[in-house]
C-alpha positions as CSV (number, residue, x, y, z in Angstrom):
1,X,0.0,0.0,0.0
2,X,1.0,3.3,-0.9
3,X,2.4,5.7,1.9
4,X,0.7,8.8,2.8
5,X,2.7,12.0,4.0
6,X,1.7,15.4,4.7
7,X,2.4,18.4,2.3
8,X,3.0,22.2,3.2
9,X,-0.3,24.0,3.0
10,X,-0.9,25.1,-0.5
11,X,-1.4,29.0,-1.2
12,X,-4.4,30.2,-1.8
13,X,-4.3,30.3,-5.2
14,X,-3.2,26.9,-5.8
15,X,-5.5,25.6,-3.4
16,X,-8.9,27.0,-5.2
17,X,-7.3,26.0,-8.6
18,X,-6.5,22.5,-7.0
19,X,-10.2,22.4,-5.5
20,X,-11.6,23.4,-9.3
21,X,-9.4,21.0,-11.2
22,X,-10.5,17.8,-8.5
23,X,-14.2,18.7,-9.3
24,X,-13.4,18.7,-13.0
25,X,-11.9,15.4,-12.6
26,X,-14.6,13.9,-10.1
27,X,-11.8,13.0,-7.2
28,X,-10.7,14.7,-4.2
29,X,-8.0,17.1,-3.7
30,X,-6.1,14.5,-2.6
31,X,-6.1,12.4,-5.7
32,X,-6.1,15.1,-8.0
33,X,-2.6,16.0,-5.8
34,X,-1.2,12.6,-5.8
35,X,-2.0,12.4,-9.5
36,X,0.0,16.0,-10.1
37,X,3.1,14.6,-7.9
38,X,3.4,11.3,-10.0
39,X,3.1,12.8,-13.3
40,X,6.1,16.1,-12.0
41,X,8.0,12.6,-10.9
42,X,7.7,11.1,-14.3
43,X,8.3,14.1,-16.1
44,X,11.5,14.3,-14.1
45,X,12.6,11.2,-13.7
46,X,15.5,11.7,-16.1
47,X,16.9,15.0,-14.1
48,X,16.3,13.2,-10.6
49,X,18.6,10.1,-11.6
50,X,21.5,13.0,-13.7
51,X,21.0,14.6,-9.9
52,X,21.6,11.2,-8.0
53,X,24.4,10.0,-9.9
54,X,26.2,13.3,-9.4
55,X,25.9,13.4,-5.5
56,X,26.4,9.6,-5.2
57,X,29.6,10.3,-7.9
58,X,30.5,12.7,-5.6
59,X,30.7,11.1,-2.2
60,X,32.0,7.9,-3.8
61,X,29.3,5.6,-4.2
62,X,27.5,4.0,-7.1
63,X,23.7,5.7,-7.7
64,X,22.1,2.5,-6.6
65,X,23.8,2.9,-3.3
66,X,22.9,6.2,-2.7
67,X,19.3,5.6,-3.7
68,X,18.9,2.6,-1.4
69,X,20.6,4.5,1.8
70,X,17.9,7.3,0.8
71,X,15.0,5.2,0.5
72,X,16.2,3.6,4.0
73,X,16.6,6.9,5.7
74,X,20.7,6.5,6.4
75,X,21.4,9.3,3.4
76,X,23.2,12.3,4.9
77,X,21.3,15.5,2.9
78,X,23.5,18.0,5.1
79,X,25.9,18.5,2.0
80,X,22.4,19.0,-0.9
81,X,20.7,22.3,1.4
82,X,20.9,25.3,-1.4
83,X,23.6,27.4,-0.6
84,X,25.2,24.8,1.5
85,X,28.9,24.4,1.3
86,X,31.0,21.0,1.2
């Protein structure tokens, strides 16, 4: 079963927009949500994995490695804050 995880409050804006485009699509916000994250995933899968291999290249790892100590919640993201400094 998927996992469920809480989002930062949208602004008002995207919220009524969000509220319109569920109705248009006969689902909740929620699934009209979850349905906008999957396809931004998708559409970015290629730039998220460019991205992984980088850092994991970086810190001397292969990208599976990296991915699976993510995933597993052992990743240190100190070093991938904006502006942060290595």
């Amino acid at each position: 079963m998927p996992k469920r995880f809480p989002i930062a409050p949208l602004n008002e804006h995207d919220d009524d927009w969000l509220t319109v485009w569920a109705w248009l699509n006969d689902c909740s916000k929620a699934a009209q949500g979850a349905s906008v994250i999957s396809f931004g995933i998708r559409e970015r899968k290629s730039e998220i994995e460019r991205m992984l291999e980088y850092i994991a290249k970086k810190r001397g790892m292969t990208p599976e490695e990296l991915f699976k100590s993510i995933l597993d919640g052992t990743a240190d993201s100190s070093g991938n804050e904006p502006g942060s400094q290595e």
